[in-house]
C-alpha positions as CSV (number, residue, x, y, z in Angstrom):
1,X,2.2,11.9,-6.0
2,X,0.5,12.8,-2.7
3,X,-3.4,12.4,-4.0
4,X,-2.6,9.0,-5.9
5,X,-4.3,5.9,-4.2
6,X,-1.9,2.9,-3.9
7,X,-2.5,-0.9,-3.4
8,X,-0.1,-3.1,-2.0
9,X,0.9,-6.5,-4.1
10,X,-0.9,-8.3,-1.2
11,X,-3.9,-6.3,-1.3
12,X,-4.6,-6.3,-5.2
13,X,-3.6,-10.0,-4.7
14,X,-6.9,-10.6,-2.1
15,X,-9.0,-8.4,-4.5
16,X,-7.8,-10.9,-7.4
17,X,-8.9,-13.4,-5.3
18,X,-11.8,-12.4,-4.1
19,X,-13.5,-11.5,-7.9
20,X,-13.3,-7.5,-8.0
21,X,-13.6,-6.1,-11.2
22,X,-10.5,-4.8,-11.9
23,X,-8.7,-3.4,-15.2
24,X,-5.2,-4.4,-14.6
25,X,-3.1,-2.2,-16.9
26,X,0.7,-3.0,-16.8
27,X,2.6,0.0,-18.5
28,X,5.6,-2.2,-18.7
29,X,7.8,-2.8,-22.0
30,X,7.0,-5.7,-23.9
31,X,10.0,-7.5,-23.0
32,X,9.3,-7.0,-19.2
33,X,6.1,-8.8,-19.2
34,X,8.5,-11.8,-20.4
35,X,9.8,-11.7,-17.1
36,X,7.0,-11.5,-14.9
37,X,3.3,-10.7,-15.9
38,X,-0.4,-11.1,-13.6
39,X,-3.1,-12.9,-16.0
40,X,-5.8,-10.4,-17.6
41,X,-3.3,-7.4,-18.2
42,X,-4.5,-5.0,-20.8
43,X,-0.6,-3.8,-21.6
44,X,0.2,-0.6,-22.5
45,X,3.8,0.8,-22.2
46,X,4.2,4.3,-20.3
47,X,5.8,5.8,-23.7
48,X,2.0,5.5,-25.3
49,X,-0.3,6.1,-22.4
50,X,-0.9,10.0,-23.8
51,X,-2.2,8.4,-27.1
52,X,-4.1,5.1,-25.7
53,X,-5.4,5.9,-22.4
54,X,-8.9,6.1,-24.3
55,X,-8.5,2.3,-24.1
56,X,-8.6,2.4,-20.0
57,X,-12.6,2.8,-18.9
58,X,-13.4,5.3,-16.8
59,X,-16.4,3.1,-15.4
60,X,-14.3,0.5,-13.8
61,X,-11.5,0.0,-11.0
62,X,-8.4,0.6,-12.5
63,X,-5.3,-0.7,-11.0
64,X,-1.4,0.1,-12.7
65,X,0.9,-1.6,-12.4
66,X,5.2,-1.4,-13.5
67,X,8.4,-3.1,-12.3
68,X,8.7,-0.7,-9.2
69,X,5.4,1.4,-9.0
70,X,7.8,4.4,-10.4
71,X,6.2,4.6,-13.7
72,X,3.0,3.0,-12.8
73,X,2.5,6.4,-10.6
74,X,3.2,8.7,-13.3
75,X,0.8,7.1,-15.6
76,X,-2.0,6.8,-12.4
77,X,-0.8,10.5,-12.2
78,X,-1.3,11.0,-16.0
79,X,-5.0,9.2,-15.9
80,X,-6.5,11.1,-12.8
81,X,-5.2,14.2,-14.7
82,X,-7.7,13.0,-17.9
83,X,-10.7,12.7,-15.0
84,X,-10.1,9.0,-13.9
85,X,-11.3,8.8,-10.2
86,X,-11.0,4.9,-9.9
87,X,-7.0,4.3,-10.9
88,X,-4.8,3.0,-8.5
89,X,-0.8,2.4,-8.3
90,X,0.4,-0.6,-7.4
91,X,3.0,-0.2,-4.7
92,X,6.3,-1.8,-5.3
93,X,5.1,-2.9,-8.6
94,X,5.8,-6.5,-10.0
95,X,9.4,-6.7,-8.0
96,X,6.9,-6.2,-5.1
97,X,4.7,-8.7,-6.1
98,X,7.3,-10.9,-6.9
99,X,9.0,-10.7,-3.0
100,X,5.5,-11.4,-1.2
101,X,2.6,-12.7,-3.4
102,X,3.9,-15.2,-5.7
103,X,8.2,-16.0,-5.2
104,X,8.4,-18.1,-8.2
105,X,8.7,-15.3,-10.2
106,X,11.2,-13.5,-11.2
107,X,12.8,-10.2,-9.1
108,X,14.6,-8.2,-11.5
């Protein structure tokens, strides 16, 4: 995973703030986003990124995002592999999110 780009929790957060353009895509399972889920997520889980990823646009900033940033690397992996230059992993994932952007939710 050396040539993936990665965002911190705290960096996506500013750019959330701030009003980038972003395509959040959580490849979660459903009953994760239970548990902890950013607004605006277009959700699709890692099991059917080979058969959806058309749904990602190539023309925006892309941003992936998981529990750990374990599978959102492998499908940020998967995406630059299909010509995506603008997909990044979220480092740490929602757990990191969840320890230094927002605490209220949940660390699991």
């Amino acid at each position: 995973m050396s040539n993936i780009v990665e965002v911190s929790p705290a960096e996506l957060d500013a750019e959330i703030k701030a009003g980038t353009a972003l395509f959040l895509l959580d490849v979660r399972e459903s009953d994760e986003l239970e548990v902890s889920v950013l607004p605006n997520v277009h959700h699709i889980p890692l099991g059917h990124i080979e058969n959806r990823y058309s749904e990602v646009p190539k023309d925006q900033d892309v941003v992936v995002i998981c529990r750990s940033g374990g599978r959102s690397g492998r499908a940020t992996e998967f995406l630059m592999s299909r010509g995506y230059d603008r997909v990044r992993n979220m480092a740490t994932g929602m757990n990191g999110w969840a320890t230094t952007v927002d605490t209220t939710l949940t660390v699991y």
